[in-house]
C-alpha positions in Angstrom: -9.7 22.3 -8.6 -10.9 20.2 -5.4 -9.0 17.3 -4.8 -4.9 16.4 -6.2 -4.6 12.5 -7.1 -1.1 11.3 -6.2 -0.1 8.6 -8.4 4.0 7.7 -7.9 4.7 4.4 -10.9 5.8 1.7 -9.6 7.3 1.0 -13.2 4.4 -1.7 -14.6 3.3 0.6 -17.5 0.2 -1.7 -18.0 -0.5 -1.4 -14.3 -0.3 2.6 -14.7 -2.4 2.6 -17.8 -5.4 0.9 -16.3 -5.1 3.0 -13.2 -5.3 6.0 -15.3 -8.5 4.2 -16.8 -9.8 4.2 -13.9 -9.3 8.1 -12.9 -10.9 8.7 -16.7 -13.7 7.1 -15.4 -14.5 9.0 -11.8 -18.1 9.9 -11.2 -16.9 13.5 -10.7 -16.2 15.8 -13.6 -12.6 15.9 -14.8 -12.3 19.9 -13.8 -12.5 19.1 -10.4 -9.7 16.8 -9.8 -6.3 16.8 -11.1 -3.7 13.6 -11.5 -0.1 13.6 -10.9 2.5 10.5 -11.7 5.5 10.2 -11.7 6.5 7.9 -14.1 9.4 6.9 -16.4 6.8 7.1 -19.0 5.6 10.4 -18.5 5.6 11.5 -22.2 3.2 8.3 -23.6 0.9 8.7 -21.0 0.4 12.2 -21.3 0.2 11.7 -24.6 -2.5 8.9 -24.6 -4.5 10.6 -21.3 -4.0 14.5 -21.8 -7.3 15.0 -23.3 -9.3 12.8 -20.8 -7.5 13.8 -17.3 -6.3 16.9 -15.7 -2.9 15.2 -16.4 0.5 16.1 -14.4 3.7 14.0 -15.5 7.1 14.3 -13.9 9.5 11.7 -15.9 11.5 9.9 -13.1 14.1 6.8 -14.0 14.2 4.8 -11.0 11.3 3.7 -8.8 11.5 5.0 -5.5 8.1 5.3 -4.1 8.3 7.3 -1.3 10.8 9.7 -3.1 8.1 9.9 -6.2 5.3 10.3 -4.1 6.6 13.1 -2.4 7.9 15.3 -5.5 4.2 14.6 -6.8 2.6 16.6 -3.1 5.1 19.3 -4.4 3.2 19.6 -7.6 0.0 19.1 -6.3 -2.5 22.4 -6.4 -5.8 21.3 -4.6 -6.7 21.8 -0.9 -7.3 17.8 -1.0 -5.0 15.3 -1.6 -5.7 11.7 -2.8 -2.8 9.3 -2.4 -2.8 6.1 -4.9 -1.1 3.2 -5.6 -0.5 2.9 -9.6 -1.0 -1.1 -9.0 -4.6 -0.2 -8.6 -7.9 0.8 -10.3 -9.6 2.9 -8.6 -13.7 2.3 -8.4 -15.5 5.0 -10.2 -17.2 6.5 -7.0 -13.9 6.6 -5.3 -13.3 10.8 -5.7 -16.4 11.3 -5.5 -16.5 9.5 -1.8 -13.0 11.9 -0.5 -15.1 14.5 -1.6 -18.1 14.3 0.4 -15.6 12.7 3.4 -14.3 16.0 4.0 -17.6 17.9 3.4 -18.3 15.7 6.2 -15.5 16.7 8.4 -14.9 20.8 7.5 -13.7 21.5 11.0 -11.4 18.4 11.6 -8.1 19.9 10.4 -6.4 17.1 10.2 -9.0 14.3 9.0 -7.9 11.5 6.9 -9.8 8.9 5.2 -8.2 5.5 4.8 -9.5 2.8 2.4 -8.2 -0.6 1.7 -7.2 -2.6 -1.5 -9.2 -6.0 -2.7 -6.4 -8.1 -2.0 -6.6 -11.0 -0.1 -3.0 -12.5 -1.2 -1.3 -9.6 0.9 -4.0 -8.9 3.4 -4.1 -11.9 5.1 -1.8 -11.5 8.1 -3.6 -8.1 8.1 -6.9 -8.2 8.3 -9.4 -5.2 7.7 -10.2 -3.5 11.1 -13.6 -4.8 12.8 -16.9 -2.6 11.4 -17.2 -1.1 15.0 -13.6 0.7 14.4 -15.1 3.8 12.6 -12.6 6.6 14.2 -9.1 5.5 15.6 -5.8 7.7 16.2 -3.1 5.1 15.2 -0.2 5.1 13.0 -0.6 1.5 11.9 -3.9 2.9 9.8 -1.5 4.2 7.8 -0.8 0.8 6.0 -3.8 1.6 3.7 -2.7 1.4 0.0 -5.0 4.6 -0.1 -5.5 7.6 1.5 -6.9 11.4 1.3 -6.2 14.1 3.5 -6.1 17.9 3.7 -2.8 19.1 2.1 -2.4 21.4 4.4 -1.0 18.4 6.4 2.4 17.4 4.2 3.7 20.8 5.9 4.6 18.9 9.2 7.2 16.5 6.8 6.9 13.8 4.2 7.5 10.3 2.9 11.0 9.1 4.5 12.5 6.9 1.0 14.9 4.8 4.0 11.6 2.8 5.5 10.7 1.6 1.2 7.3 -0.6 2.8 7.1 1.2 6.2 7.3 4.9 5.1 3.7 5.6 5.5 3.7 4.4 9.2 7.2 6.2 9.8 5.6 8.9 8.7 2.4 9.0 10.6 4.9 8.3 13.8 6.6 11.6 12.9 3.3 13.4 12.5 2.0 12.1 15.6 4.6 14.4 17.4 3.5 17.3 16.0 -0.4 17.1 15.5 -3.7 15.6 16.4 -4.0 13.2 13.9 -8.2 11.7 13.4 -8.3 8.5 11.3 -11.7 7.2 10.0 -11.5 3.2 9.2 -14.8 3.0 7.1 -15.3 -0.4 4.8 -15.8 1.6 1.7 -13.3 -0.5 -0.8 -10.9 2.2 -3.0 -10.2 -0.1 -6.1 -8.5 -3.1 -6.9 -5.5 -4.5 -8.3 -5.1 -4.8 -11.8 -3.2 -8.4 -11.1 -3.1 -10.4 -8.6 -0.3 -10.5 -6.4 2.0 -13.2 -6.9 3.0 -15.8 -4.0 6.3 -14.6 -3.9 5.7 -11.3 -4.3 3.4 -11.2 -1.2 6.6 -13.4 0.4 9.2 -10.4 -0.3 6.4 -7.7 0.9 6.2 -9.2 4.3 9.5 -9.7 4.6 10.5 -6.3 4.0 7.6 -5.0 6.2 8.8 -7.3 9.0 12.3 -5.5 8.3 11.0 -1.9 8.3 8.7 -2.9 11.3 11.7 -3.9 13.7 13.4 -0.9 12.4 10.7 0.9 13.6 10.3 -0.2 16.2 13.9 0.9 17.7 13.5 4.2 15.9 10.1 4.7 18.1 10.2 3.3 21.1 6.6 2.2 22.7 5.0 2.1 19.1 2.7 -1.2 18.6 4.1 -3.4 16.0 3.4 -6.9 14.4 5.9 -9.1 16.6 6.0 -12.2 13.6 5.9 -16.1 14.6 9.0 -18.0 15.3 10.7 -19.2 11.9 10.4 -22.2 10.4 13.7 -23.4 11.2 14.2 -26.8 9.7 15.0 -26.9 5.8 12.9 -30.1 5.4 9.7 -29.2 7.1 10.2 -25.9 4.5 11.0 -28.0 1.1 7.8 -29.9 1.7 6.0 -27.4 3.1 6.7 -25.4 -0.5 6.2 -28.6 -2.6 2.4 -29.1 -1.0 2.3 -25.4 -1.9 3.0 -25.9 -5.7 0.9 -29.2 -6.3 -2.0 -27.9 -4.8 -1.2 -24.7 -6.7 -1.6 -26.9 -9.9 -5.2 -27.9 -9.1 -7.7 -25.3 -9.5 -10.5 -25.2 -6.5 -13.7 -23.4 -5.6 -12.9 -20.0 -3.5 -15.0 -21.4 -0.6 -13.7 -25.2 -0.6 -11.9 -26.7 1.9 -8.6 -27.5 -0.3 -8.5 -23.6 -1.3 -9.0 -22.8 2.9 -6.1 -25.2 3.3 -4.0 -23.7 0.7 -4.7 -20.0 1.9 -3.8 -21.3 5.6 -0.2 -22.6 4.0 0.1 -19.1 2.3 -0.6 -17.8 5.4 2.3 -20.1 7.4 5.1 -19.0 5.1 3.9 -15.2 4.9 4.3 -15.6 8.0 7.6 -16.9 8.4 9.0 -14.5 5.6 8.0 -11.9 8.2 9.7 -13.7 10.9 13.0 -13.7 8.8 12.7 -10.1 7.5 12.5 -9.4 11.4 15.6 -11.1 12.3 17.4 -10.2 9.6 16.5 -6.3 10.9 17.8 -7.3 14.6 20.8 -8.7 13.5 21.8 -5.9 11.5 21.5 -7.8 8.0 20.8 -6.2 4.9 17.3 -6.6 3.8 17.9 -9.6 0.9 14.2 -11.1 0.8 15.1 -13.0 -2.9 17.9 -14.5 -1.3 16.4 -15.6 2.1 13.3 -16.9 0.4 15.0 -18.6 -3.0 14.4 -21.9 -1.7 10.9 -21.6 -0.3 9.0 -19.4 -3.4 10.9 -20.3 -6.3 
């Protein structure tokens, strides 16, 4: 056994399913890597990919990512670790890749290899690094949908379930104390979604990233975070800011055109400002309540 997929569910059994698919089909034999999800459906799957996967299950009733993810390092056996998001498919060569990544690096003890999701509708108020950035000590490399590592390094602490969307940067921050962390950004894409991300969704993601952020922010003092964009503060410049969203929504354009450059530019303004009230929201000691903040804007 080389390498231990961690795959925490995020409850879309569809989603899980065709991420699974996508381990069946690795372009490394199946005795060299093993899977381990956490799922509420832990009995189907293992029942419908136990004779194509090296398949762990752990049945879990409520979604808590961070929590899931960090009973699944428990299980794992291998020296490597592979951390995966069960909204994605992973790309058939993606195993193989960690693999020779750390055949690469056998002295760097604590090397990790970051990779990035084909996502645009989340991405796009954070960009992929520049193709000069090949090795970087940072924790915001650590907002990666996908990662491998030695497991060797889940010894110095894991996944803190109070930052939800931040727990992989409060975590790096942590580690940061205590090792010499080497982070290699290459442009080597991990997999893709198996649905797009929905406008709202993206909306609530921000939000809550913006809240964790500002949390983090006062939890680590010095650390570089995303400081958002003022809000859009007047309710009519918002109403018809979300109405030229929806009509243009309604009229299917070319990927390149101008109208669909316009449209991803207005995605862009209210991502933005979800971020801007998930930050305030943080500072003023709120509760996080991204549906409820955003009703009006992303219905």
């Amino acid at each position: 056994m080389k390498i231990s997929v961690v795959v925490p569910d995020s409850g879309r059994e569809e989603g899980v399913e065709k991420c699974l698919e996508g381990f069946a089909a690795q372009t490394i034999s199946p005795d060299q890597f093993e899977v381990i999800l956490i799922s509420a459906n832990a009995q189907s799957l293992r029942a419908r990919f136990g004779d194509r996967l090296q398949l762990i299950v752990a049945e879990s009733e409520r979604v808590d990512l961070s929590a899931a993810r960090n009973t699944a390092i428990r299980l794992a056996t291998a020296p490597l670790v592979t951390l995966y998001s069960a909204d994605l498919r992973p790309f058939p060569p993606l195993l193989e890749y960690c693999l020779n990544f750390h055949a690469e690096y056998p002295a760097v003890k604590h090397a990790c290899r970051l990779g990035f999701k084909a996502d645009a509708s989340y991405n796009r108020l954070h960009p992929i690094p520049l193709r000069t950035a090949t090795s970087l000590q940072s924790w915001q490399t650590f907002l990666s949908e996908s990662i491998t590592c030695k497991a060797g390094l889940f010894q110095y602490g894991q996944f803190d379930p109070a930052y939800a969307s931040m727990a992989g940067p409060e975590f790096a921050l942590r580690l940061s104390r205590r090792v010499d962390l080497t982070l290699f950004y290459e442009h080597c894409l991990a997999g893709e979604r198996t649905e797009p991300m929905e406008f709202r969704a993206a909306c609530e993601a921000h939000y809550m990233a913006a809240y964790d952020e500002y949390r983090l922010a006062c939890a680590y003092p010095g650390a570089v975070v995303h400081v958002p964009a003022k809000r859009i503060d007047k309710p009519a410049e918002l109403r018809a800011l979300a109405a030229t969203i929806r009509g243009m929504e309604n009229k299917p354009a070319e990927a390149e055109s101008p109208r669909q450059q316009m449209l991803t530019a207005l995605y862009s303004r209210v991502e933005e400002h979800a971020r801007a009230e998930g930050w305030a929201a943080a500072q003023t000691g709120e509760p996080p309540n991204p549906p409820g903040t955003l009703a009006s804007l992303i219905k």
